[in-house]
N, C-alpha and C positions, 0 to 999 in steps of 0.2 A: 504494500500500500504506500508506506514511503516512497519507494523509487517510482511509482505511479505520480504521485504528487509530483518529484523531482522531475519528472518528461512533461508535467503538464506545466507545472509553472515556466521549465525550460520553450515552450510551444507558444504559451501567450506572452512572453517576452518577446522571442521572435514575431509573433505577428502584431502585436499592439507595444512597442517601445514605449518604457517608462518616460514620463515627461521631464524635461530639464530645469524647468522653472515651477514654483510655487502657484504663479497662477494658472498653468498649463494644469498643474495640479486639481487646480480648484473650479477649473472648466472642466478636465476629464471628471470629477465626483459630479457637479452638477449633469454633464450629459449621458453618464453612465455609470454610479455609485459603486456597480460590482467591480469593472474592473477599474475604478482608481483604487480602491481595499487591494486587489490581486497582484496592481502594480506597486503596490508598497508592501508587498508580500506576508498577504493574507496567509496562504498558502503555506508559509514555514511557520504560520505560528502554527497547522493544523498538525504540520509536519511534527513541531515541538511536543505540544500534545500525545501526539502518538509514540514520539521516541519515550513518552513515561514509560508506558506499559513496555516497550523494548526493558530499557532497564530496571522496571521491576521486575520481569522473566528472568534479565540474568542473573538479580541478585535472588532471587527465589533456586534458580538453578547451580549457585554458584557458590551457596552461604554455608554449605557445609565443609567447604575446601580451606575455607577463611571467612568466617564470621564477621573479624573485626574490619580485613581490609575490604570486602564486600561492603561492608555500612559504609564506612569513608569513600568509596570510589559513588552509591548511590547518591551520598549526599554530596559529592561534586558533582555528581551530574544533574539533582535538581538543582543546584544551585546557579550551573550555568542555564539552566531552562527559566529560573527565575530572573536574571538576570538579562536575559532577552526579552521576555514579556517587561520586565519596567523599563527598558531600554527604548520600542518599538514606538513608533511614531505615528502610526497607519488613525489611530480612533484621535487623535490627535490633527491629523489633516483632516479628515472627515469635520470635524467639527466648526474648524477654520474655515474650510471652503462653502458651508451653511453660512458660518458668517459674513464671507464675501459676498456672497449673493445677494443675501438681505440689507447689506451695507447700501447707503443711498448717497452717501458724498465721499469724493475722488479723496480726500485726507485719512477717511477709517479705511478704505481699500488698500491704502500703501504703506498702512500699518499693519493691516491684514497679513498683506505679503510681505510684508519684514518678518512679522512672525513663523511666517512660511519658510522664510530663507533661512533663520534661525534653526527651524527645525531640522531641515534638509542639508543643513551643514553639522549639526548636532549626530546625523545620520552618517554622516560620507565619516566623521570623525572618532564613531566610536569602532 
């Protein structure tokens, strides 16, 4: 199911390239909400999700070998799964891009998108 996710996200990259700007962003959620989430990669977080239960299987199958070091590699591994989810920016642009929308003067737009470019380089950065 992973590597399903990995060809598909791989596919609608190829066919719909992620936007380069903040409002490119916030016109692709207004004209099509799915894939601006997809293109802020929706998709690895389901990816994330999934890899739980991966490593819960191995530490279930793995915990009699090493107990201890089984606990310590599980609880690296959520801890990077957590650390992607507070990282992730995707419900974050959704939100912003609603804002844009509904925004009626040219000064809260260009703070909109300052916020935008704040985020998208908070992304390229980490």
């Amino acid at each position: 199911m992973i590597v399903i996710l990995i060809l598909v996200q791989i596919f609608i990259f190829g066919m719909y390239p992620p936007p380069s700007s903040p409002k490119e962003y916030f016109e692709l959620f207004n004209e099509n909400w799915i894939l601006g989430l997809l293109s802020l990669d929706l998709l690895y977080i389901v990816n994330n999700t999934l890899i739980i239960f991966v490593y819960l299987g191995l530490f279930a199958a793995l915990k009699r070998t090493s107990t201890e070091y089984m606990t310590i590699a599980l609880a690296i591994g959520f801890i990077g799964i957590a650390t992607y989810y507070s990282t992730t920016i995707i419900f974050e642009m959704k939100a912003l891009s609603q804002q844009y929308m509904e925004a009626t003067s040219t000064e809260i737009k260009e703070q909109i998108i300052s916020s935008g470019n704040l985020l998208l380089l908070s992304l390229i950065n980490s």
